[in-house]
PAKOLDREN-525645 format. One record per residue (C-alpha): residue in three letters; chain; x, y, z negated. Coordinates in steps of 0.2 Angstrom, whole numbers, always signed. Example, Ala and Ser with C-alpha at 12.3 -4.5 7.8 and 13.67 -1.06 7.14 Angstrom:
ATOM;residuo;cadena;X;Y;Z
ATOM;ALA;A;+62;-22;-39
ATOM;SER;A;+68;-5;-36
This chain:
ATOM;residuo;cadena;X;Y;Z
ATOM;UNK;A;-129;+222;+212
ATOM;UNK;A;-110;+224;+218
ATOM;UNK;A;-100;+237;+208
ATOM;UNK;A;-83;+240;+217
ATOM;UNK;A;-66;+252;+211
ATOM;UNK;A;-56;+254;+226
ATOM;UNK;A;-38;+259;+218
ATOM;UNK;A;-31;+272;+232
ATOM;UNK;A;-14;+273;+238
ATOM;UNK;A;-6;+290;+240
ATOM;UNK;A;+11;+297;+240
ATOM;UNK;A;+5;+312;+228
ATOM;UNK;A;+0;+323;+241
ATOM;UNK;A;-12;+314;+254
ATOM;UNK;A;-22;+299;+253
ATOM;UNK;A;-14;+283;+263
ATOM;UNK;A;-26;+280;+277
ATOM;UNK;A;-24;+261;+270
ATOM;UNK;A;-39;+268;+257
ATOM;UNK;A;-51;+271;+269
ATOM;UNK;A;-48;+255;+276
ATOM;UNK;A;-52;+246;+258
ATOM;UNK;A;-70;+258;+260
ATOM;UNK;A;-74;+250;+274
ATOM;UNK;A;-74;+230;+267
ATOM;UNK;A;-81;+237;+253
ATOM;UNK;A;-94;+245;+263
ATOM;UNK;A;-98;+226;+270
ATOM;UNK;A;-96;+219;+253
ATOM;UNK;A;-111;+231;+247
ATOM;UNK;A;-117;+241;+232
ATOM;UNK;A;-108;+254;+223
ATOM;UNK;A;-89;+260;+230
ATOM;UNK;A;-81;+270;+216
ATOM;UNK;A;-62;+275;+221
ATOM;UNK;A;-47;+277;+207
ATOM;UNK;A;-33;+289;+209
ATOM;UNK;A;-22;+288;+197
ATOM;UNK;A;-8;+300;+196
ATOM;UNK;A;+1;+317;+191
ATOM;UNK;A;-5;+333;+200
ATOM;UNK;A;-18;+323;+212
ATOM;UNK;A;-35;+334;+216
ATOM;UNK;A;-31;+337;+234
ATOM;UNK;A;-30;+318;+237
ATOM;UNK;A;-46;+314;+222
ATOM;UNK;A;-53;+327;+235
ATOM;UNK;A;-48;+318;+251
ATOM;UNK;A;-54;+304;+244
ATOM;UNK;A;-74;+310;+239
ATOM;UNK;A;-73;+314;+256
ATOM;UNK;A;-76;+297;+263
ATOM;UNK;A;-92;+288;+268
ATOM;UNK;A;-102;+280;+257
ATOM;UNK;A;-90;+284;+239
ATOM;UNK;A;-103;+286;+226
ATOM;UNK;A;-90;+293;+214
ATOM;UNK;A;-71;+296;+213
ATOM;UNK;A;-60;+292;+196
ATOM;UNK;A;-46;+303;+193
ATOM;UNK;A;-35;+298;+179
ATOM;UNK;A;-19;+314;+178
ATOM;UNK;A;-3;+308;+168
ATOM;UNK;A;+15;+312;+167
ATOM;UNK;A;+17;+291;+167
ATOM;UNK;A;+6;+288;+182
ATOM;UNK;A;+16;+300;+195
ATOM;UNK;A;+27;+286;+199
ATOM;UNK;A;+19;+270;+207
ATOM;UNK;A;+26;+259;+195
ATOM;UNK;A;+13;+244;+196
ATOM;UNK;A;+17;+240;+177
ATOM;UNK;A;+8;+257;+173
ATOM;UNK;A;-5;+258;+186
ATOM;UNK;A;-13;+240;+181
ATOM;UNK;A;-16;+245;+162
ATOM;UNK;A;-25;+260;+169
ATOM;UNK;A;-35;+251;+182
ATOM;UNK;A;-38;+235;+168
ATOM;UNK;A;-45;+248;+156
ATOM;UNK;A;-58;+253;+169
ATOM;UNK;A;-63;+235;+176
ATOM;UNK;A;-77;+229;+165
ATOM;UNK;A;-88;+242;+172
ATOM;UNK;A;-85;+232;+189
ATOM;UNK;A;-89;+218;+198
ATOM;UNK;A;-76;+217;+213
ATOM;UNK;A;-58;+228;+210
ATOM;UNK;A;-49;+229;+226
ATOM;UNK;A;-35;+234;+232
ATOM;UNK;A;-27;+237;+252
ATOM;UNK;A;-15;+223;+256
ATOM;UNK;A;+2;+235;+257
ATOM;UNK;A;+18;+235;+248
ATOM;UNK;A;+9;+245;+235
ATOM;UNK;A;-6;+231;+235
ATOM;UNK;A;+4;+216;+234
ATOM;UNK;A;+15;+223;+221
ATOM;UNK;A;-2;+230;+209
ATOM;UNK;A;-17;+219;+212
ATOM;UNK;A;-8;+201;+207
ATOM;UNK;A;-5;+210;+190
ATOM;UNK;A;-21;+216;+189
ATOM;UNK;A;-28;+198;+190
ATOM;UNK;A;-17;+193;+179
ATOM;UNK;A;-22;+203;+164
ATOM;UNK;A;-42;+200;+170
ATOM;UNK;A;-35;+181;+167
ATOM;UNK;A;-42;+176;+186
ATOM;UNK;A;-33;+170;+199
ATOM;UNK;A;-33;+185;+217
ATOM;UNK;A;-41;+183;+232
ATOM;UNK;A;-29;+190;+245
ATOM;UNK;A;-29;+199;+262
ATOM;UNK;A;-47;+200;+264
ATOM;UNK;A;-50;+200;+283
ATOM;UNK;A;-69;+196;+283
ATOM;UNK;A;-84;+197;+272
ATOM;UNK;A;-97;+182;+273
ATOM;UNK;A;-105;+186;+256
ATOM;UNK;A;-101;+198;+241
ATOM;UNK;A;-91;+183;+232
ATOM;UNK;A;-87;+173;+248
ATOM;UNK;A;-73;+179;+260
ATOM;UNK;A;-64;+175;+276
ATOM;UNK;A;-43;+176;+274
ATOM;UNK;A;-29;+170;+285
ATOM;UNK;A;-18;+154;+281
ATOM;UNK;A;-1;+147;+290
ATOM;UNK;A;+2;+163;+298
ATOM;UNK;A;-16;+167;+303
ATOM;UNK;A;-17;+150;+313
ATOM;UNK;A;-31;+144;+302
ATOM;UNK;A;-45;+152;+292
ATOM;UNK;A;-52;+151;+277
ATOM;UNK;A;-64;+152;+266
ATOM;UNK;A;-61;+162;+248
ATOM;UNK;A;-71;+162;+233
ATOM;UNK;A;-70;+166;+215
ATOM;UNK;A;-74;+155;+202
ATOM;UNK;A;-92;+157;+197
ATOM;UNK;A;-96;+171;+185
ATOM;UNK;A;-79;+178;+186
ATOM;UNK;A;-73;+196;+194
ATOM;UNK;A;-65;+197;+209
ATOM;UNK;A;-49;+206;+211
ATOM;UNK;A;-45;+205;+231
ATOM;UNK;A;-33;+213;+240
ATOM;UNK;A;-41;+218;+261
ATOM;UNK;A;-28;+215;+276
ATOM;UNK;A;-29;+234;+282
ATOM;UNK;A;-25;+227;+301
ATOM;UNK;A;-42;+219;+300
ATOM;UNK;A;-54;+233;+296
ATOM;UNK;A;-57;+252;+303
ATOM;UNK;A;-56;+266;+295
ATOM;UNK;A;-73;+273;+285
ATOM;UNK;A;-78;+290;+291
ATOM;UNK;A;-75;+305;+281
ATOM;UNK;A;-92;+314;+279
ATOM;UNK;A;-97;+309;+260
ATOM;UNK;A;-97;+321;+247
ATOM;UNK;A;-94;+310;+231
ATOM;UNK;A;-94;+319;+212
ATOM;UNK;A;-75;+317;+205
ATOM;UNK;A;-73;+313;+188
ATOM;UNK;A;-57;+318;+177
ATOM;UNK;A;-52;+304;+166
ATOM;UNK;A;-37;+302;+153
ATOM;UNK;A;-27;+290;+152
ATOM;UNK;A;-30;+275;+142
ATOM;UNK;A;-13;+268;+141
ATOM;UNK;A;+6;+274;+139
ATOM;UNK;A;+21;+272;+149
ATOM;UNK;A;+29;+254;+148
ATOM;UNK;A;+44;+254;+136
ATOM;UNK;A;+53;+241;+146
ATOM;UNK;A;+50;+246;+164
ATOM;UNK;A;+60;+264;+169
ATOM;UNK;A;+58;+273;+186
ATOM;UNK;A;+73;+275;+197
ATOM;UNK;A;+67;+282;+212
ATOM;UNK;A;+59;+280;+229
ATOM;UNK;A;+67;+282;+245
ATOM;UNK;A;+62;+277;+264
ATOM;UNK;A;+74;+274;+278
ATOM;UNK;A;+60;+281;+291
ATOM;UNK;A;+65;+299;+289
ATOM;UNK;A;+52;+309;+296
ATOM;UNK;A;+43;+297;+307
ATOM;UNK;A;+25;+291;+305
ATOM;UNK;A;+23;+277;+289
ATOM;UNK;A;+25;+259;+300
ATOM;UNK;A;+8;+253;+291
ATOM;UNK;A;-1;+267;+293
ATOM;UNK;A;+6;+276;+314
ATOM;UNK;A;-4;+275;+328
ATOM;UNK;A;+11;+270;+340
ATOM;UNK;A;+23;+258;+333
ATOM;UNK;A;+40;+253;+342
ATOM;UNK;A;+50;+237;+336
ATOM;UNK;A;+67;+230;+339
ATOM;UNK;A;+75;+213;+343
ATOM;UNK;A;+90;+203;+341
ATOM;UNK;A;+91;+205;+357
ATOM;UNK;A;+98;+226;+352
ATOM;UNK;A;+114;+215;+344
ATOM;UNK;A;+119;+228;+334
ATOM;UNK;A;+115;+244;+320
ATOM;UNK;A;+123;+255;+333
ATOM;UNK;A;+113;+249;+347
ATOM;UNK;A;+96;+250;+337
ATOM;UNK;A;+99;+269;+337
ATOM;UNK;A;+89;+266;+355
ATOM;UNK;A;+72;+261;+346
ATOM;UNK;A;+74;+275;+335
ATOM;UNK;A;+77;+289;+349
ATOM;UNK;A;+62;+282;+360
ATOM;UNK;A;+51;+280;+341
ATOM;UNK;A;+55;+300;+338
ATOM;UNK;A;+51;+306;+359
ATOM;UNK;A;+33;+295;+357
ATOM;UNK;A;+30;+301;+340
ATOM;UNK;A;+29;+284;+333
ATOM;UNK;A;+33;+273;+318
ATOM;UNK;A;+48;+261;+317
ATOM;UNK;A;+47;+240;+317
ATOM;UNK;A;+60;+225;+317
ATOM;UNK;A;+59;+208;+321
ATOM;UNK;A;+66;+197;+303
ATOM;UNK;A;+79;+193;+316
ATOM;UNK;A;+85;+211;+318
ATOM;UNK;A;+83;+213;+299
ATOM;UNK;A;+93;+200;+293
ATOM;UNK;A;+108;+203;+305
ATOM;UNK;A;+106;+220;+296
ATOM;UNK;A;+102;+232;+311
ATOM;UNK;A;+89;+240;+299
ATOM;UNK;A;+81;+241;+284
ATOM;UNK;A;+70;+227;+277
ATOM;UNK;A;+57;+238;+273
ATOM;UNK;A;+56;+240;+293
ATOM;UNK;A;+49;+221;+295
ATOM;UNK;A;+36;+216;+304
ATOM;UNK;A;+26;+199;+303
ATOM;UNK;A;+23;+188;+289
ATOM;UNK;A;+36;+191;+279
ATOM;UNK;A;+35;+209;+281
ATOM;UNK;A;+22;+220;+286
ATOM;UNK;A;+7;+218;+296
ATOM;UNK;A;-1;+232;+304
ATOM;UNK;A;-13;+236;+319
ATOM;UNK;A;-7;+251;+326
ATOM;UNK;A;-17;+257;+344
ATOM;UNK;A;-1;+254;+353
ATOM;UNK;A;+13;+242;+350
ATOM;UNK;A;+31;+242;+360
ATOM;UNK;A;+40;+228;+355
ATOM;UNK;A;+59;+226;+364
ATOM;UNK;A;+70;+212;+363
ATOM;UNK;A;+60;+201;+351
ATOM;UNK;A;+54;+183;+354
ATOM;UNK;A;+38;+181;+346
ATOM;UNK;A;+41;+169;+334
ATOM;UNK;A;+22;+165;+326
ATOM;UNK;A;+28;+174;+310
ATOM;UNK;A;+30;+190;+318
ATOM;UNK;A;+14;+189;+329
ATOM;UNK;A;+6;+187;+312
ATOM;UNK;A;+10;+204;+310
ATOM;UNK;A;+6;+212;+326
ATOM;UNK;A;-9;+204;+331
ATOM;UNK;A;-21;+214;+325
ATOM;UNK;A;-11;+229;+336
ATOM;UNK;A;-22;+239;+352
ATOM;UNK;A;-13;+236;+366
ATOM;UNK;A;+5;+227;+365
ATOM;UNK;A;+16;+231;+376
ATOM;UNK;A;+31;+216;+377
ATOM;UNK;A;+50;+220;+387
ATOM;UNK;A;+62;+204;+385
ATOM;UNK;A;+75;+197;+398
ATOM;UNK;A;+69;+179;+394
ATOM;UNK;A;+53;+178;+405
ATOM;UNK;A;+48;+161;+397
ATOM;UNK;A;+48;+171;+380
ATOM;UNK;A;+33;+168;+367
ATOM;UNK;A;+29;+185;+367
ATOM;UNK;A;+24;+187;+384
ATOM;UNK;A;+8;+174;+379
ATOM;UNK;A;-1;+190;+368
ATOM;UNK;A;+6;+203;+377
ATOM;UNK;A;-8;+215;+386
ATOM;UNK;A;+8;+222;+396
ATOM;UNK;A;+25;+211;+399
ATOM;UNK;A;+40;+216;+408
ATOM;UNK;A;+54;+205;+411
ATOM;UNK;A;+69;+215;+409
ATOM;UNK;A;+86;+221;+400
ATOM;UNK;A;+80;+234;+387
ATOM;UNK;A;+95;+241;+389
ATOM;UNK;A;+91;+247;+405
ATOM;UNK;A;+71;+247;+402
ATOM;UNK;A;+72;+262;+388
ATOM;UNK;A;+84;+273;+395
ATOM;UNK;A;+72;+272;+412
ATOM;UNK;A;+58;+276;+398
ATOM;UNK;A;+66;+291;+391
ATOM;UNK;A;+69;+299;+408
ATOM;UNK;A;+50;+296;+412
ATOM;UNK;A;+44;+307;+395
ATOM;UNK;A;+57;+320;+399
């Protein structure tokens, strides 16, 4: 029978719905789902997180050395825990990608990554060549498997379970060579871009930081989180951490505005996932336009003012 640890992503306060998401492969994986929260200060989120469906038991390991996501850290913790599992997973975020490989590492197998299917509790469906082929994953026999599950794939588990939590100490010690710095997110205020139900991206077709102030004010009227084409990113109208696509991040948020951006396959990667996509590009032949649910052939700079006078 399956034993699972789900490691939790959190920001200290709340638990990243990207969690829940991990519940839910693990769910279709089968047997026992134990969540780790490892951290400083963290029962509200250990709490959040016996909350959902089908969590036998919650882990909460408090230390000083955890409060900072420092993956060096975090995978001593989660390695001192794993011989009591079978499967140790882990959501396909920048806070996944950056733990879970050195967690294989240290458990000396190789990582099964972005989990978007589960045929069999050690056979799993994953996307190659920017999801233009599928394959299938497995571990080698008799070894764990550390995974990490591609969050876009999978719905959030429910939250009426009422698992036990249990206070654990820390096993290891902060890392001598490895030192936090800090943290810090260009998005402000607006929804996490992984994790917001309305996303709205930007183009190179924007030509410029100032110009991309548009996406930003029509982001903030909708509510919604902030995206970028690499394009957009690289001419340096926004952060990287904005990204969208194969290179950055993917996401499946219910509705996706995507303004002045091709659609180059390696951004589709990214999007595809999404509800309802809703594509405005001057170029009618442009790429997007073949995975849009709504198109409209237009300037943007004349599409989002119009937009903004609709909302009010």
């Amino acid at each position: 029978m399956s034993r699972i640890l789900i490691i939790a992503e959190h920001d200290g306060a709340t638990l990243n719905i990207s969690t829940s998401k991990c519940v839910t492969c693990a769910q279709a994986i089968g047997g026992d789902i134990d969540i780790l929260v490892m951290g400083q200060g963290i029962d509200a989120v250990a709490a959040e997180a016996a909350a959902l469906d089908s969590v036998s038991r919650v882990l909460a390991v408090n230390a000083e050395h955890l409060a900072a996501p420092l993956a060096v850290n975090l995978a001593a913790e989660v390695v001192g825990l794993s011989a009591d599992y079978t499967h140790l997973v882990g959501p396909s975020t920048t806070f996944g990608r950056d733990l879970m490989p050195r967690v294989a590492a240290l458990c000396g197998v190789n990582q099964i990554s972005d989990i978007m299917e589960v045929s069999s509790a050690e056979s799993f469906k994953r996307p190659v060549y920017a999801g233009n082929a599928i394959v299938q994953a497995e571990p080698a026999n008799g070894t764990k498997v550390v995974a990490t599950v591609r969050t876009a794939s999978w719905k959030a588990a429910g939250s009426g379970g009422s698992a036990s939590i249990e206070q654990r100490g820390a096993s290891g010690s902060a890392a001598a060579h490895t030192r936090y710095v800090g943290l810090s997110s260009e998005g402000g205020e607006r929804p996490d871009l992984q994790s917001a139900p309305k996303v709205v991206s930007g183009g190179r077709a924007l030509a410029s930081e100032e110009n991309f102030e548009l996406i930003y004010k029509l982001a903030d009227k909708l509510g919604a989180g902030v995206g970028a084409s690499r394009a957009a990113v690289d001419a340096g109208y926004c952060p990287n951490d904005m990204q969208v696509g194969q290179t950055g991040k993917i996401i499946s948020p219910d509705l996706y505005i995507a303004f002045g951006i091709s659609g180059a396959i390696q951004h589709v990667t990214g999007i595809k996932d999404a509800g309802t996509i809703v594509a405005v590009n001057k170029d009618p032949e442009a790429p997007i336009f073949e995975i849009a649910d709504i198109g409209l052939v237009g300037d943007l700079f004349n599409v989002i003012p119009e937009i903004e006078s609709q909302l009010g």
